[in-house]
C-alpha positions as CSV (number, residue, x, y, z in Angstrom):
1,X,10.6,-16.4,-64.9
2,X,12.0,-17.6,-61.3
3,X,14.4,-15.6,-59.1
4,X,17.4,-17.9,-59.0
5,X,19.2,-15.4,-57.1
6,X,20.5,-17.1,-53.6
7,X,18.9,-15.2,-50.8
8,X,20.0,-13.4,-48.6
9,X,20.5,-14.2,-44.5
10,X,18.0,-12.8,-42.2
11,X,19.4,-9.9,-40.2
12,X,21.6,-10.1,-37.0
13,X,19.8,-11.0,-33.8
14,X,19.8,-8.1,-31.4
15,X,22.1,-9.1,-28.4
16,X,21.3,-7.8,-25.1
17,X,24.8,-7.1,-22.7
18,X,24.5,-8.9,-19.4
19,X,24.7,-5.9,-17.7
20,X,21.7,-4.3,-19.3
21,X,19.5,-7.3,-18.3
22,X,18.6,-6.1,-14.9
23,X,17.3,-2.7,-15.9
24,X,15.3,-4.5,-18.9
25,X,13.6,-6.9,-16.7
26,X,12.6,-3.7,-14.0
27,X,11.2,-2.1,-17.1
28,X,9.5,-5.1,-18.3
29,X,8.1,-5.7,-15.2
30,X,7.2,-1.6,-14.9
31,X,5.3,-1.7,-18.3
32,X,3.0,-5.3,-17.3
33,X,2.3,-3.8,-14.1
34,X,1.1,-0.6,-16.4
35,X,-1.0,-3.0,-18.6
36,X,-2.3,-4.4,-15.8
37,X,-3.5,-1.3,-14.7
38,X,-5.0,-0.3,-17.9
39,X,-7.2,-3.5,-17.9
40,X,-8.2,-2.7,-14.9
41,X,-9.5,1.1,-16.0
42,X,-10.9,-0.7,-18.7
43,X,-12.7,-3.1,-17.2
44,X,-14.8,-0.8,-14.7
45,X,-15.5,1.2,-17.7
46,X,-16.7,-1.1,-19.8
47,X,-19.1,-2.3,-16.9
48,X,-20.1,1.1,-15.9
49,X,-23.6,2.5,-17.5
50,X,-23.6,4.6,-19.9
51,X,-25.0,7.9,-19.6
52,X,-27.3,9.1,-22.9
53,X,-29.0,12.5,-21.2
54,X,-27.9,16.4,-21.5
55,X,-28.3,16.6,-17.5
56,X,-25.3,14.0,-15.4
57,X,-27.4,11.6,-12.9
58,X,-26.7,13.7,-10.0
59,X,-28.3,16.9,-11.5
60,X,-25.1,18.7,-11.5
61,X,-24.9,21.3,-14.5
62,X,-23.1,20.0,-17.7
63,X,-20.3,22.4,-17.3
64,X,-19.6,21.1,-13.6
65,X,-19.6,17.5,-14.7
66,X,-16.8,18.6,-16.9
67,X,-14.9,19.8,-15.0
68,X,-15.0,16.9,-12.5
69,X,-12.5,14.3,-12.7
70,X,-14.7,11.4,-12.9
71,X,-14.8,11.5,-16.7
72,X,-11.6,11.2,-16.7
73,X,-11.3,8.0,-15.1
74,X,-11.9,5.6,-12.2
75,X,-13.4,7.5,-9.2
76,X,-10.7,5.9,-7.0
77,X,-7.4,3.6,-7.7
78,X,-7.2,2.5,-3.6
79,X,-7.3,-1.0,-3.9
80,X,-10.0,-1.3,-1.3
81,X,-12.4,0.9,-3.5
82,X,-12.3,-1.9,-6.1
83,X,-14.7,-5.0,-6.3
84,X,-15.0,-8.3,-7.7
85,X,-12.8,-9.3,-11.0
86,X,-11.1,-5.2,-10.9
87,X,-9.8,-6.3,-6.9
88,X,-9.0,-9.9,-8.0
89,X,-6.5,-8.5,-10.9
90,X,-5.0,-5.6,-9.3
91,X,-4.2,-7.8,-6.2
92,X,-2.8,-9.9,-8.6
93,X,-0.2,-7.4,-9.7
94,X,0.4,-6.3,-6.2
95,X,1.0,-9.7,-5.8
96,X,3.8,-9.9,-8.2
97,X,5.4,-6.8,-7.0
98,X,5.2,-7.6,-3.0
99,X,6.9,-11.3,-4.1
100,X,9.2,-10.6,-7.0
101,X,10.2,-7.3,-5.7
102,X,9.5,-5.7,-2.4
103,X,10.4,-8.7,-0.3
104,X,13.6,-10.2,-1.8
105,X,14.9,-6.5,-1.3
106,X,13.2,-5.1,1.7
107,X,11.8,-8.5,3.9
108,X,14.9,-8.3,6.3
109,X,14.4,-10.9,8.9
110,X,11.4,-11.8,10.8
111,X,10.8,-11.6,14.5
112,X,9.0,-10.8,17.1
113,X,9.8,-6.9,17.0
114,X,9.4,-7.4,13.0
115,X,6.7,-9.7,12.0
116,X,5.5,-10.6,9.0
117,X,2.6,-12.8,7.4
118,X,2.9,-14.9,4.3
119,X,-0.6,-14.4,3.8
120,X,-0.5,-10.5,3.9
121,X,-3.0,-10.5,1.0
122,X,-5.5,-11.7,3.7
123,X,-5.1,-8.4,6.1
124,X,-6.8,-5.4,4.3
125,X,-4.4,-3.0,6.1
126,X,-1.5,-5.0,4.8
127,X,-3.4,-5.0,1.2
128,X,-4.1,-0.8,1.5
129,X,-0.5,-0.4,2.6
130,X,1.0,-2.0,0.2
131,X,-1.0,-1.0,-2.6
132,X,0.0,2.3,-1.6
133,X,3.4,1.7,-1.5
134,X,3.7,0.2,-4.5
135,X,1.3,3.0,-6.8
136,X,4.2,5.4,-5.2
137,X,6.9,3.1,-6.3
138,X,5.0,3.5,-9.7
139,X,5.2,7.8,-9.7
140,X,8.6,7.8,-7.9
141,X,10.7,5.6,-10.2
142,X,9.3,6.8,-13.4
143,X,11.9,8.9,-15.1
144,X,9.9,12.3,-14.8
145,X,9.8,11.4,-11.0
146,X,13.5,12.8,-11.5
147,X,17.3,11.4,-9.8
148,X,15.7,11.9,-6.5
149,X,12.2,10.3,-6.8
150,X,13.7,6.7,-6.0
151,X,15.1,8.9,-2.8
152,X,11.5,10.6,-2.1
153,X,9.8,7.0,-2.5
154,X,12.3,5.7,0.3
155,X,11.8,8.7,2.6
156,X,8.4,9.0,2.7
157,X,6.5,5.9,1.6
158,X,8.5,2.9,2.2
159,X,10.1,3.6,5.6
160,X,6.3,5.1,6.8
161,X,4.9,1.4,5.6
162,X,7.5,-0.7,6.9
163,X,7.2,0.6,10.4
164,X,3.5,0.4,10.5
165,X,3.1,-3.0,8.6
166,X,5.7,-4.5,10.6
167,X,5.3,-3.1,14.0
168,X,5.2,-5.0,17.2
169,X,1.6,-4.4,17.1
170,X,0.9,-4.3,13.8
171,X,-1.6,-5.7,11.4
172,X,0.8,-9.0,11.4
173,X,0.9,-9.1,15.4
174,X,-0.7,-12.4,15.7
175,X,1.2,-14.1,12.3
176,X,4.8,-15.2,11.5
177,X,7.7,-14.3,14.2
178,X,9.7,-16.8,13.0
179,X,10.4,-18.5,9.6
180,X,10.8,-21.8,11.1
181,X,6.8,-21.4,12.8
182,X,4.5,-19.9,10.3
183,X,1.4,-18.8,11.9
184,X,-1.2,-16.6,10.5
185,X,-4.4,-15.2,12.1
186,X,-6.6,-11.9,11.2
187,X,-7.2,-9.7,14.2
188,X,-11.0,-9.1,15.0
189,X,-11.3,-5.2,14.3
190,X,-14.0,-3.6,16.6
191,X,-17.5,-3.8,15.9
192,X,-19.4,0.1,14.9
193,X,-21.6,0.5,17.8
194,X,-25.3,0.5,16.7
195,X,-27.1,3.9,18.3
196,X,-30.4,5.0,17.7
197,X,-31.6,1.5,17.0
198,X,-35.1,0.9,17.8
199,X,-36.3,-3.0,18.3
């Protein structure tokens, strides 16, 4: 026998206030920027070796290997530590955060005194100091950071990077001082001297 009863609407949409959108679209952006992250743990451990021995590769006793933090995770999350597809997503996500973020709020006007280079991602300084930045941004305005982590990541991370990233003689001191004449060129960084080098 058929059900000739007339069905029922579907339930209410959920409806978002206006005024909630911002902090939704910080915490969206938060939790991709967290997924991104997790790939990238992922991915370097799914292409590290695995160990089948009783002994760790370096010798150390089981009980010391342990206790190490390397089998917790990645041995490093500095930006510069990463390689191939790991460097190409995370700068990615940096990316995202330094456009989308970072710079509509904190760019303030370029100039000589302040420079700044639209190709930052080619300077590793500007990379490292950024990355930085925005892995504090990360711990400081998470909720268990507390009501004064967003203060603490001002203090002490942002205002640090800002004045070295944008400093007269910074890593952008032969790019951009003015919007209206882009201009962008990497530094030469002095060569390690070679001692003890027999011919």
């Amino acid at each position: 026998m058929a059900d000739t009863s007339p069905t029922s609407p579907g339930p209410e949409p959920y409806r978002v206030p206006d005024a909630d959108l911002d902090d939704l679209a910080s915490t969206l952006a938060k939790t991709m920027a967290e997924v991104r992250q997790h790939g990238v743990i992922l991915d370097r451990l799914g292409s590290e070796p695995e160990f089948t021995g009783s002994q760790p590769p370096d010798g150390a006793p089981e009980a010391e290997a342990a206790d190490g933090k390397k089998a917790d995770g990645p041995a490093s999350v500095f930006i510069l530590a990463l390689g191939g597809e790991a460097y190409a997503v995370e700068l990615a996500a940096l990316s995202n955060w330094v456009n989308y973020l970072f710079l509509p709020v904190y760019g303030r006007e370029i100039s000589t005194i302040r420079p700044w280079c639209a190709h930052w991602h080619e300077h590793p300084e500007a990379v490292a100091r950024l990355h930085a930045l925005w892995l504090a941004w990360q711990q400081f305005t998470d909720t268990e950071a507390g009501l004064s982590g967003p203060s603490t990541w001002h203090r002490d991370h942002l205002d640090q990077t800002l004045a070295h990233l944008r400093a007269p003689d910074g890593p952008f001191a032969a790019c951009t001082t003015s919007a209206a004449r882009p201009n962008h060129r990497v530094l030469a960084t002095p060569a390690p001297e070679q001692s003890g080098v027999a011919a």
